[in-house]
KOLDREN-216051 format. One line per 2 residues: number of its first residue (from 1); for each residue x, y, z of C-alpha. Coordinates in Angstrom, 1 decimal, always signed. Example, Ala and Ser with C-alpha at 12.3 -4.5 7.8 and 13.67 -1.06 7.14 Angstrom:
<pts>
1> +12.3/-4.5/+7.8 | +13.7/-1.1/+7.1
</pts>
This chain:
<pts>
1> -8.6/+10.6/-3.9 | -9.8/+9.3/-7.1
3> -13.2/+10.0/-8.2 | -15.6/+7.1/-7.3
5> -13.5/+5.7/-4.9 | -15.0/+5.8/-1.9
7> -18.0/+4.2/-3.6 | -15.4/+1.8/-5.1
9> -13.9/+0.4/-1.6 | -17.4/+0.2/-0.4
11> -18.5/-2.3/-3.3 | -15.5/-4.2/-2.7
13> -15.9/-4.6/+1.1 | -20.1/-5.5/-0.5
15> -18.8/-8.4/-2.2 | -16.2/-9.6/+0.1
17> -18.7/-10.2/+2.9 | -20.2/-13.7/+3.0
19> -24.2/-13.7/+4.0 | -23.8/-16.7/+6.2
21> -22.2/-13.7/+8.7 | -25.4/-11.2/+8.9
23> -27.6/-14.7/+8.8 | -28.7/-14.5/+5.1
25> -28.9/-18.1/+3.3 | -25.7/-19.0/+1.3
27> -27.7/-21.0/-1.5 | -26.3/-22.4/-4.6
29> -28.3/-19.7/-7.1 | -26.3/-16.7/-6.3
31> -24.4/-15.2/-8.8 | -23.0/-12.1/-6.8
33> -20.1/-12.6/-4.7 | -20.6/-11.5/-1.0
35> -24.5/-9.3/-0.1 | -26.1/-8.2/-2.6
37> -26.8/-4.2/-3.5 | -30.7/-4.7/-2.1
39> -29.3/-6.6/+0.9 | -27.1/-4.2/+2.3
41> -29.4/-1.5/+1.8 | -31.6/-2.7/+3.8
43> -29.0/-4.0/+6.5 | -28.2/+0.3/+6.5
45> -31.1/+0.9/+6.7 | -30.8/+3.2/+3.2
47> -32.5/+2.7/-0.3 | -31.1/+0.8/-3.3
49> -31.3/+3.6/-5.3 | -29.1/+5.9/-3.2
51> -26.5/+2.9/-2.5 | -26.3/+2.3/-6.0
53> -25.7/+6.2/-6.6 | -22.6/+5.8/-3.9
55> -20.7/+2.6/-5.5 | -21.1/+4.5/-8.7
57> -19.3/+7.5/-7.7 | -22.6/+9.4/-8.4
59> -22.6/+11.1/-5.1 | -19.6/+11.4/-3.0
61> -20.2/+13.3/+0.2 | -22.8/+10.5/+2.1
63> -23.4/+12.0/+5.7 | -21.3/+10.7/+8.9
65> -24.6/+8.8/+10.1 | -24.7/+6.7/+6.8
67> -21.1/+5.7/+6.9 | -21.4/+4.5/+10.5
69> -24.2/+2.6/+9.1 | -22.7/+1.5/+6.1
71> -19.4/+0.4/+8.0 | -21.6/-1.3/+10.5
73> -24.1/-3.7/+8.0 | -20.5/-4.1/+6.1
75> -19.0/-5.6/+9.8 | -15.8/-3.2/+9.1
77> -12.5/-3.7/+10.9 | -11.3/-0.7/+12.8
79> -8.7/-0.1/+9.8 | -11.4/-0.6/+7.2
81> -13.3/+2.4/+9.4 | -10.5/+4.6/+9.5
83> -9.3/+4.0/+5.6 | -13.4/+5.1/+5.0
85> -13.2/+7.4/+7.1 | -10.2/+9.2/+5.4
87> -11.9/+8.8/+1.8 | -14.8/+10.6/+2.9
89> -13.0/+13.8/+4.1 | -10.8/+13.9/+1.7
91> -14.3/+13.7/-1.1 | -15.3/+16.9/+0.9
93> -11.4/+18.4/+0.5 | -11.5/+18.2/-3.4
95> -14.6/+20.2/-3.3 | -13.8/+22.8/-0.8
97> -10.2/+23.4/-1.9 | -10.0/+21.8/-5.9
99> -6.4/+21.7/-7.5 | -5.0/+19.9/-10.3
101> -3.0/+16.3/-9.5 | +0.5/+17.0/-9.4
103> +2.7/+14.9/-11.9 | +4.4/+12.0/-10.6
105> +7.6/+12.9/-8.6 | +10.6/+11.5/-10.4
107> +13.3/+13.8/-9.3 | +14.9/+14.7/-5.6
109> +16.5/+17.4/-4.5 | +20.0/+17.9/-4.1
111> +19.3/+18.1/-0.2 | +17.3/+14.8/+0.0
113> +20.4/+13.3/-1.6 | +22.9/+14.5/+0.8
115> +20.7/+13.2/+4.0 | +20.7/+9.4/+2.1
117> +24.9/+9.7/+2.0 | +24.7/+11.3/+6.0
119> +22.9/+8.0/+7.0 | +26.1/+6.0/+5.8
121> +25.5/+3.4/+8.0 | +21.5/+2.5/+7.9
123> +20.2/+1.3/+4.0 | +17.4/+3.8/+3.1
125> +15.8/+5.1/+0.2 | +13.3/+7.3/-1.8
127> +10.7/+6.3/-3.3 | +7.0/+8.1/-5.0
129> +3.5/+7.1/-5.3 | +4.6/+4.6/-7.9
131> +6.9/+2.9/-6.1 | +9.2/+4.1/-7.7
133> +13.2/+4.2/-6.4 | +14.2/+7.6/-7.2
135> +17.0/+7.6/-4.8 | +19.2/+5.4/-2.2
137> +22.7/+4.8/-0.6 | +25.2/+2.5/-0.6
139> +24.4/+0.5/+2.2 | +20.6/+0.2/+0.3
141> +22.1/-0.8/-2.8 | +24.7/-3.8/-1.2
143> +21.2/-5.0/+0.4 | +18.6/-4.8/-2.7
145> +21.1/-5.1/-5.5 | +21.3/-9.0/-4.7
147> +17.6/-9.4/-4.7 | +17.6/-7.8/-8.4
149> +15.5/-5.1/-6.8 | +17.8/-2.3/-8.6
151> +17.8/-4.2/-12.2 | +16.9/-1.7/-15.3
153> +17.3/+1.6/-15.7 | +14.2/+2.5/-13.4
155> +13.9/+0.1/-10.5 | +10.1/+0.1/-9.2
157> +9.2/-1.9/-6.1 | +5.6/-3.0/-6.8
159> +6.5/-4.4/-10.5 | +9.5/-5.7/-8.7
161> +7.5/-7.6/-5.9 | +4.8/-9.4/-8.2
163> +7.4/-10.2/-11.3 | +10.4/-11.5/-9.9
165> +10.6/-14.9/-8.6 | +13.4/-13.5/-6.4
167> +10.7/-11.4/-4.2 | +8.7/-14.8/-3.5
169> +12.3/-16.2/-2.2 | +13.0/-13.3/-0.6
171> +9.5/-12.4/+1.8 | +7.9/-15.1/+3.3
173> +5.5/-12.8/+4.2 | +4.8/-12.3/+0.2
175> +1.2/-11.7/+0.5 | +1.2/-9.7/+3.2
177> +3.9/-7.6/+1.1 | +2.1/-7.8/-2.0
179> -1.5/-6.4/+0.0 | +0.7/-3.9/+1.2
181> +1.7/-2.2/-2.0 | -1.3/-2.2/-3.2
183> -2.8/-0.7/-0.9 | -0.4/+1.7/-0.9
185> -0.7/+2.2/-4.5 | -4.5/+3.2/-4.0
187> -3.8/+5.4/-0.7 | -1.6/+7.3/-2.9
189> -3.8/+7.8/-5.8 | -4.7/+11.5/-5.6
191> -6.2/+11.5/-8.9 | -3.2/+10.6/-10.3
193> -3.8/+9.0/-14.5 | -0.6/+7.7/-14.1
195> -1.3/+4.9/-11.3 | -4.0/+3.6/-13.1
197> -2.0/+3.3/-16.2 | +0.3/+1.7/-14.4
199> -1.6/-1.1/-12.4 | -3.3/-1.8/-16.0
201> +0.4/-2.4/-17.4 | +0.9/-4.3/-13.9
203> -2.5/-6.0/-14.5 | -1.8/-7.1/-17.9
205> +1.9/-8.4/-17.2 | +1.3/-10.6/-14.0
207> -2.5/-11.2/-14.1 | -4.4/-12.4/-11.1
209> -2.0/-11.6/-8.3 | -2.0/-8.3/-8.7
211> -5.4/-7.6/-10.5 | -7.4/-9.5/-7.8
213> -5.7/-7.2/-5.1 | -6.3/-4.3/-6.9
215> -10.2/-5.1/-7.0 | -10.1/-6.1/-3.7
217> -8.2/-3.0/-2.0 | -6.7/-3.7/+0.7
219> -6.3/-1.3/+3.7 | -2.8/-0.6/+3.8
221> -0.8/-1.2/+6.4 | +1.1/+1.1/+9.1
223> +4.2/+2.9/+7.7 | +6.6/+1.1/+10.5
225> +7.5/-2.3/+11.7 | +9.6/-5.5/+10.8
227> +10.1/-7.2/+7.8 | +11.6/-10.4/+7.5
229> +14.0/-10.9/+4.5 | +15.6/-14.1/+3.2
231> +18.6/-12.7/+2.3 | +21.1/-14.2/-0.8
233> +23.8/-13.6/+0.8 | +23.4/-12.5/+4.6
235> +21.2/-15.3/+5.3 | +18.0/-14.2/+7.4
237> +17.2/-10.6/+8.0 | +14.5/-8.9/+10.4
239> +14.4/-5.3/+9.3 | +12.7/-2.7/+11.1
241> +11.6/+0.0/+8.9 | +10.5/+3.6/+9.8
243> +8.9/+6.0/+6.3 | +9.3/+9.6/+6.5
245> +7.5/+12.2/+4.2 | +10.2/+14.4/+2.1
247> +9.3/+18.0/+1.5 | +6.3/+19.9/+1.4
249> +4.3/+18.2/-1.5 | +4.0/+15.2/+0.7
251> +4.9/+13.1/-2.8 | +7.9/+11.5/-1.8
253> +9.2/+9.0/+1.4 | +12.2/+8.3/+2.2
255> +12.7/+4.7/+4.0 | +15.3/+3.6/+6.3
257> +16.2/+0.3/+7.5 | +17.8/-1.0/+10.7
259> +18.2/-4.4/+11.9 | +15.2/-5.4/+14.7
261> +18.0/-7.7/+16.4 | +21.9/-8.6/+17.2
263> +21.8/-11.2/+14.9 | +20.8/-8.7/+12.2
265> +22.9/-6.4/+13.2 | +26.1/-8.6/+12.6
267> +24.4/-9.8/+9.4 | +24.2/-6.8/+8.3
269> +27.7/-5.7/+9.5 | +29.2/-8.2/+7.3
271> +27.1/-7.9/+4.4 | +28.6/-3.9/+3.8
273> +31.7/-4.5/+4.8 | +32.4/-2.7/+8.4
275> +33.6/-3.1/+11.6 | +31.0/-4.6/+14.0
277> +28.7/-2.7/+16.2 | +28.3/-0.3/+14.1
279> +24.7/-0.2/+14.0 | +22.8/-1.3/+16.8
281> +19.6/-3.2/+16.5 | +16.3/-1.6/+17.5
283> +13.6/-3.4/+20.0 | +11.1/-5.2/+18.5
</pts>
């Protein structure tokens, strides 16, 4: 993970929590959004000074018993405590076992492509931490091409999401969507230059949407379930999607999609041009 940003999630989940909900006044003269630094501290039961030294990214490697105390005063949600959780050991991984950040994936190997064309019938894809669509099958590209999701020369989902009116139209769960891959984008971090330079560019393009999520980091989201898709020209999809790891490096996924239903199913049937049945849907 990124230097400082353990210390970085806990200020955000700081200023995200109103004091009316630990029964601190809510008056007019506050200029800090959510507790302040001296409030949780003493909430934790820990000093100013050392809390300060945490949301700095001064010290990274608090002890288990101040976390649980941390995520407590903060009122964490059991996702919150895990994603903390995970950013603590993987502060004490970088200094029991340092190594350089590995360059941004941007190629795939021969074999990766060959298992896309073997799924002939199910629209996958490979993507990187970017986001980033490295690789996908036909069946992919008659379902995203529509949605202008494989427009330019490098087709990225995240820029795609927040910049195109066309995601809005197509997720009615946009939000939920847009949390997602940001979350994901700060999951996937690793100490990585390159993301940040990237959500800056994505910052500076779209604003608020994304740079308010960003701040805010979300907690992403499980690497399964349904989507539903508002789809130009097969009408209403619900998607269920499963994310695999590719390779060793653990830098690239490879997504697949099948349809969460009959209707779907058919949908999708007639949207790539085979027989019906071919693909049956998935429980829900």
């Amino acid at each position: 993970m990124m230097d400082g940003e353990l210390g970085a999630f806990l200020r955000s989940r700081r200023e995200a929590l109103p004091p009316g909900r630990v029964g601190l006044p809510e008056g007019p003269r506050r200029r800090t959004p959510g507790l302040r630094r001296a409030e949780l501290a003493t909430l934790a039961q820990v000093s100013v000074e050392y809390l300060t030294r945490l949301e700095q990214g001064r010290d990274t490697r608090p002890s288990p018993e101040i976390l649980a105390a941390l995520a407590d005063a903060l009122q964490l949600t059991d996702a919150d405590r895990e994603h903390l959780r995970q950013l603590a050991a993987a502060n004490h991984s970088r200094q029991l076992c340092p190594r350089g950040t590995p360059a941004v994936a941007r190629t795939v190997r021969p074999s990766v492509r060959a298992l896309l064309d073997a799924v002939r019938d199910t629209p996958a894809h490979v993507t990187n931490r970017l986001g980033d669509l490295l690789a996908w099958n036909d069946p992919f590209d008659r379902l995203a091409r529509p949605l202008g999701l494989l427009d330019g020369s490098r087709p990225n989902l995240p820029w795609w999401l927040f910049t195109d009116e066309r995601a809005r139209e197509a997720f009615a769960d946009w939000a939920e969507m847009a949390d997602h891959q940001v979350a994901e984008l700060h999951r996937l971090r690793q100490g990585d230059p390159a993301t940040d330079e990237f959500a800056d560019r994505l910052a500076r393009t779209v604003g608020l949407p994304f740079a308010d999520r960003w701040r805010r980091r979300p907690v992403p989201a499980a690497q399964h379930g349904i989507r539903a898709l508002r789809h130009p020209q097969a009408g209403p999809l619900r998607l269920a999607f499963e994310t695999l790891t590719v390779g060793d490096a653990g830098d690239q996924w490879l997504v697949a999609h099948l349809p969460a239903d009959p209707a779907t199913a058919t949908r999708l049937d007639q949207l790539l041009g085979r027989a019906p049945g071919r693909l049956r849907a998935v429980a829900g």
